[in-house]
C-alpha positions in Angstrom: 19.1 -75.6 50.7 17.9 -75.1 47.1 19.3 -72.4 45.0 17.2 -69.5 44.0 17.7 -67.9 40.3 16.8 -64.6 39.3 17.5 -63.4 35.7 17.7 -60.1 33.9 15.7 -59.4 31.0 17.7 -60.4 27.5 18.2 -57.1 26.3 21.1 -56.9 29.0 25.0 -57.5 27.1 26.6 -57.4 29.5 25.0 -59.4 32.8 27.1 -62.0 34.6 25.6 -64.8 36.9 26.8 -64.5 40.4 26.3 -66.7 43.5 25.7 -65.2 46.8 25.6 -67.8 50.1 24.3 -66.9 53.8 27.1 -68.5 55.8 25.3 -67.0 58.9 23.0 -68.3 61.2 20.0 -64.9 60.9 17.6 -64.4 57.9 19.4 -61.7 55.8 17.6 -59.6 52.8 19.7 -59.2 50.0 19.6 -56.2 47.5 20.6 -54.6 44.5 18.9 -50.7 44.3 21.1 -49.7 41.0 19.8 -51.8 38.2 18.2 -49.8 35.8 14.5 -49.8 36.1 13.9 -52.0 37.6 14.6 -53.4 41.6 16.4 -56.9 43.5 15.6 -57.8 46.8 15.5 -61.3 47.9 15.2 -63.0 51.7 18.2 -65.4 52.4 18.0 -67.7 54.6 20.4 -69.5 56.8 22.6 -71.6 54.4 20.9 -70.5 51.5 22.5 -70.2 48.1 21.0 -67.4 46.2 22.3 -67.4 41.8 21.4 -64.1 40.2 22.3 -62.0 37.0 23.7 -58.6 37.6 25.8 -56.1 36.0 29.3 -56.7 37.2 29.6 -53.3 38.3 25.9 -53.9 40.6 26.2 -53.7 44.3 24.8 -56.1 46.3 23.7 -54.7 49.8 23.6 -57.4 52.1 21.0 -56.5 55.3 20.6 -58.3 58.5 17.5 -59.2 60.6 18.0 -57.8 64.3 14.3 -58.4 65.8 12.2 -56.1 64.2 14.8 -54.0 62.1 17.4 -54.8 59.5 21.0 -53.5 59.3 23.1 -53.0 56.6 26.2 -55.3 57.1 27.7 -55.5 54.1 28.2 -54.1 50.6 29.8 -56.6 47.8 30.6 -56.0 44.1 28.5 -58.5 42.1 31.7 -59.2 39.8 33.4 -60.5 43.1 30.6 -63.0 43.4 30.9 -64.2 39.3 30.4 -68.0 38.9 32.5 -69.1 36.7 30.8 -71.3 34.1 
């Protein structure tokens, strides 16, 4: 499935592109709440690649579908998801 790419504004030094991929087989809902002013959150589907620019010291709060709720299931660094260019 096609990647999706979300950049920060310019004014950020010190942002690093980072690669998150739904190896599951559920819909999850990925999030970052601790960027300054401003808010990530992004539906992943099953297989789907999803390229982003964070701060490397972001956390990226990875949320589950269950029916009609969503469970937190996982809390990742974004500099342990850094693409290397």
């Amino acid at each position: 499935m096609a990647a999706t790419i979300d950049l920060l504004p310019l004014t950020e030094d010190k942002q690093i592109l980072c690669c998150y991929v739904n190896a599951t087989s559920q819909i999850q809902i990925a999030r970052i709440a601790d960027i300054c002013d401003r808010y990530f959150e992004r539906v992943v589907f099953p297989g789907q690649r999803l390229l982003f620019e964070a701060l490397p010291d972001s956390q990226l709060e990875i949320h589950t579908s269950l029916m009609a709720t969503a469970i937190l299931s996982e809390k990742i660094v974004c500099a342990n998801l850094r693409v290397n260019e």
